[in-house]
N, C-alpha and C positions, 0 to 999 in steps of 0.2 A: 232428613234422614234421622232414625230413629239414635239414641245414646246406648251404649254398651251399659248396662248393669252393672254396680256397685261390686255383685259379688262376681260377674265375669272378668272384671280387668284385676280382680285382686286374683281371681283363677290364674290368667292367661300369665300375670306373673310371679306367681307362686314361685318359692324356693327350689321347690322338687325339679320344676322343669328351665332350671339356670336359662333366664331370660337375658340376663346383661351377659358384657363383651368380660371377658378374662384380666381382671385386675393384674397391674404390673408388680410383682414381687422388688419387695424393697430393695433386693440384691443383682436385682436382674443389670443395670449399669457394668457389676465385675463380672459377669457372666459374659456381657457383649466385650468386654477388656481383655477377656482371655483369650475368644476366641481372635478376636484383633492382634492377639501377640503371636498367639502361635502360627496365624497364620503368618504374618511378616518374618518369623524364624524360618517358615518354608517358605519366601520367598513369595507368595499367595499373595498379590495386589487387592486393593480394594472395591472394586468395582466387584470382585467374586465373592469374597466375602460377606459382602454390604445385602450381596441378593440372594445368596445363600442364607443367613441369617435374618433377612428381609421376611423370602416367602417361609421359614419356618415361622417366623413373628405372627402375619399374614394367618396361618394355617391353625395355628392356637389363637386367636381370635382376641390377640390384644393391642389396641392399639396406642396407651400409654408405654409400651414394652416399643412398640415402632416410636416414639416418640424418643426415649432413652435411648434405643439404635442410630436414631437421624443425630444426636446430641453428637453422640461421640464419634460419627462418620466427617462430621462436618468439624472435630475438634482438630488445632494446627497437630496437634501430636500422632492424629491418625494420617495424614498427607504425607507420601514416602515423594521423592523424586519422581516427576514425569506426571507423578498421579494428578487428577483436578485438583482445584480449591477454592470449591465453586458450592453455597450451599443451596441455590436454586438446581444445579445441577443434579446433587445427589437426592433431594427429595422428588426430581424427575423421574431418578432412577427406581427408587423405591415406591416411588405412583405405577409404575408403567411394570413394574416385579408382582407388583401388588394385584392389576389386571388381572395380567397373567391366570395368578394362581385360579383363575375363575375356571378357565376349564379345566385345569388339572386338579383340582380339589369337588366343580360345582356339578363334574358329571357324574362323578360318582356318588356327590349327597350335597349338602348345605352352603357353599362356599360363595356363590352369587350375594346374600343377605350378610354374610358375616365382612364379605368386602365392602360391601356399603357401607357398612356401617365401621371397618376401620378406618377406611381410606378417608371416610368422611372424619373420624375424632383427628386421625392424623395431622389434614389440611386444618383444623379449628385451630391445632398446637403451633402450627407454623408460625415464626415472627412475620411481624406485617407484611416487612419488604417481601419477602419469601411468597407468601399469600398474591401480593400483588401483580408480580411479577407471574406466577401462574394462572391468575386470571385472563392473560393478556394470550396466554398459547389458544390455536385453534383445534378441533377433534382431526385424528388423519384418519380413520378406521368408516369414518362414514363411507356408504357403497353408491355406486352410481354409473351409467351401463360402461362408461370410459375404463372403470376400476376392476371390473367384474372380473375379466382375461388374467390381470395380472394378479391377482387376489388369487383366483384358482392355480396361477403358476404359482406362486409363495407356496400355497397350501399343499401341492403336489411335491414341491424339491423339498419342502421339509420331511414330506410324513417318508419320503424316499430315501433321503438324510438316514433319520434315525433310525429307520427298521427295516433297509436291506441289509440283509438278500431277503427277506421275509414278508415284505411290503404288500408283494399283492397275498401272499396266505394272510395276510392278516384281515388284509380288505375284504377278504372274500369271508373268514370268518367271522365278523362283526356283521356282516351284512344278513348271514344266519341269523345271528338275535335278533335282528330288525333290519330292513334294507336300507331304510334311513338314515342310522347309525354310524354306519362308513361316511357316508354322506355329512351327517352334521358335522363329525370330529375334522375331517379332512380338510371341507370349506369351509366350516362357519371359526372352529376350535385352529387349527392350523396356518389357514389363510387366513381369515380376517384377524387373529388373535393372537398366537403364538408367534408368527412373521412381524417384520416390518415393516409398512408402508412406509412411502416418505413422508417427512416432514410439508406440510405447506407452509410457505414463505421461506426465510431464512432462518438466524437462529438456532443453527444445527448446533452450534458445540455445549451448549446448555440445555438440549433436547436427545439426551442417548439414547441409542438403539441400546435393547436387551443384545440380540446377533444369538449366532447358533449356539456357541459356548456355554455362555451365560446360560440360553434358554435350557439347556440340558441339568444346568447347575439348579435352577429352581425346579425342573420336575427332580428332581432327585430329591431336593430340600423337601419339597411339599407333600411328595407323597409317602417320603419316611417317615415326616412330624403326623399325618393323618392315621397311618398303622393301618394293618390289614391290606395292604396291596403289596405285596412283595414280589409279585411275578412283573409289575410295572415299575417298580422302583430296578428290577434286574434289567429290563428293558431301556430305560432312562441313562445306569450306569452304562451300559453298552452304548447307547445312543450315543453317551460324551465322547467315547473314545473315538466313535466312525466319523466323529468332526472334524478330528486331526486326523484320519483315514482317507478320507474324502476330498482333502482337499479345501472342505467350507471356509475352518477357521480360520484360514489362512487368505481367506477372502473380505475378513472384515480385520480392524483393529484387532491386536494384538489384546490377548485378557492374560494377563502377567499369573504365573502358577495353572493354569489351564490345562498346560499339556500335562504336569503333576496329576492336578485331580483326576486326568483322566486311569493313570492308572494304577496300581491295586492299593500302593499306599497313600496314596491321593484320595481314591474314592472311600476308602476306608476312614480316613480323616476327616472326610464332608460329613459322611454320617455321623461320627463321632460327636462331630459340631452340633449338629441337627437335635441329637440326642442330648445333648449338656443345653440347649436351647428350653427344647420340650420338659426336661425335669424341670429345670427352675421355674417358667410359667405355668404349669402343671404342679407346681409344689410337691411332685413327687409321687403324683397321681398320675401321672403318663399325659397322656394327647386331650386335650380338650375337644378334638376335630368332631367325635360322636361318642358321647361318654355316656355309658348308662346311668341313671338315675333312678334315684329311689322312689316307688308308688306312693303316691300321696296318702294319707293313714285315711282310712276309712271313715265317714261322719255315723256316727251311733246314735 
């Protein structure tokens, strides 16, 4: 195979078209401190928290800022009563928040590539033991015809979860732009993705499910910090609350502050979060998610 060109790899990472991942702001540390207090003033457990400011981390595309997050998730000071205190636990969490964000960031633009490549600087940051002990988990998301049935149940009770009474209008309009489209989000984004299979083997209690709650907590995170989808971010907050409507939440572990976020001053407060997130990584530029850049100066 032929070598890329001198002057194409200096192209391909030119300044203009910000090639690297979002440098961690020197202050970003009291930024994840604050929202750690305030939330413990409300009552807001960590586990919501943690993936809430996870998938905004996630979503601006830095993953020394995840790396400063995991620090202080994992520090005795952040562990209230009841909570883990476990730090293979919580970089589970924050692997598995981190997924996630792939379809709710990667359908509408770039977020497949920008996961990769945090989730990858993430685990290089991990202490050994930590690293190690992740090496040893197996994939549960692989498909196989045993999984198929239940994969499309997941994918059905969630997408039904979130957006009834609307569920099938919505299916039927997505399926307008492309008839595939229902299709992919439903099974492949919902079911295989957004749900959770089980675990294989044992090992559950240092292997968490995201669960319904949660999961409404990162699309809300995610697609505030990305900007420009505001009719899905209105969709998501609603989502959280028909979790406690429904019945769901109350089907998994308890997420401590959950039923707050769900509503006006709750979700009000995530966003808040989300946004004191995005300024500090953004330096005050807003969202890194899809940022315009400047044309490269013309060669004369």
């Amino acid at each position: 195979m032929s070598k890329l060109s001198e002057p194409l790899k200096a192209f391909i990472n030119a300044t203009h078209a910000r090639p690297n991942t979002t440098p961690a702001p020197k202050h970003i540390a009291s930024v994840y401190e604050k929202v750690a207090k305030d939330a413990h003033a409300r009552s807001v457990g960590l586990p919501a928290w943690l993936t809430a400011s996870t998938a905004a981390t996630m979503t601006m595309n830095s993953p020394r800022s995840m790396l400063e997050l995991y620090g202080l998730a994992t520090a005795p000071s952040s562990q209230a009563k009841g909570e883990p205190n476990n730090a293979v636990w919580a970089a589970e969490l924050m692997r598995e928040v981190g997924l996630k964000c792939i379809g709710l960031n990667g359908i509408a633009n770039v977020q497949v590539p920008r996961t990769i490549n945090t989730l990858g600087e993430f685990y290089a940051g991990l202490p050994d033991h930590v690293q190690t002990e992740l090496r040893k988990r197996q994939p549960r998301r692989g498909l196989s015809q045993q999984q198929i049935n239940e994969t499309l149940r997941r994918g059905n009770g969630l997408w039904e979860s979130i957006y009834r009474p609307f569920s099938a209008k919505l299916t039927e309009k997505l399926g307008q732009s492309h008839p595939d489209l229902p299709v992919f989000i439903i099974e492949g984004e919902y079911g295989a993705l957004f749900s959770d299979p089980a675990y294989p083997g044992g090992d559950v209690e240092q292997r968490p499910n995201v669960g319904r709650v949660l999961m409404s907590i990162v699309a809300v995170a995610c697609l505030r910090a990305q900007t420009g989808v505001g009719p899905q971010v209105v969709s998501h907050v609603f989502g959280l609350r028909k979790a406690f409507e429904d019945g769901s939440a109350e089907a998994e572990p308890e997420v401590q502050g959950g039923r707050w976020l769900a509503s006006n001053e709750g979700s009000l407060w995530l966003l808040e979060q989300v946004d004191r997130i995005v300024e500090a990584i953004g330096e005050g530029r807003g969202s890194s998610f899809a940022p315009g850049r400047e044309a490269p100066k013309a060669k004369l």
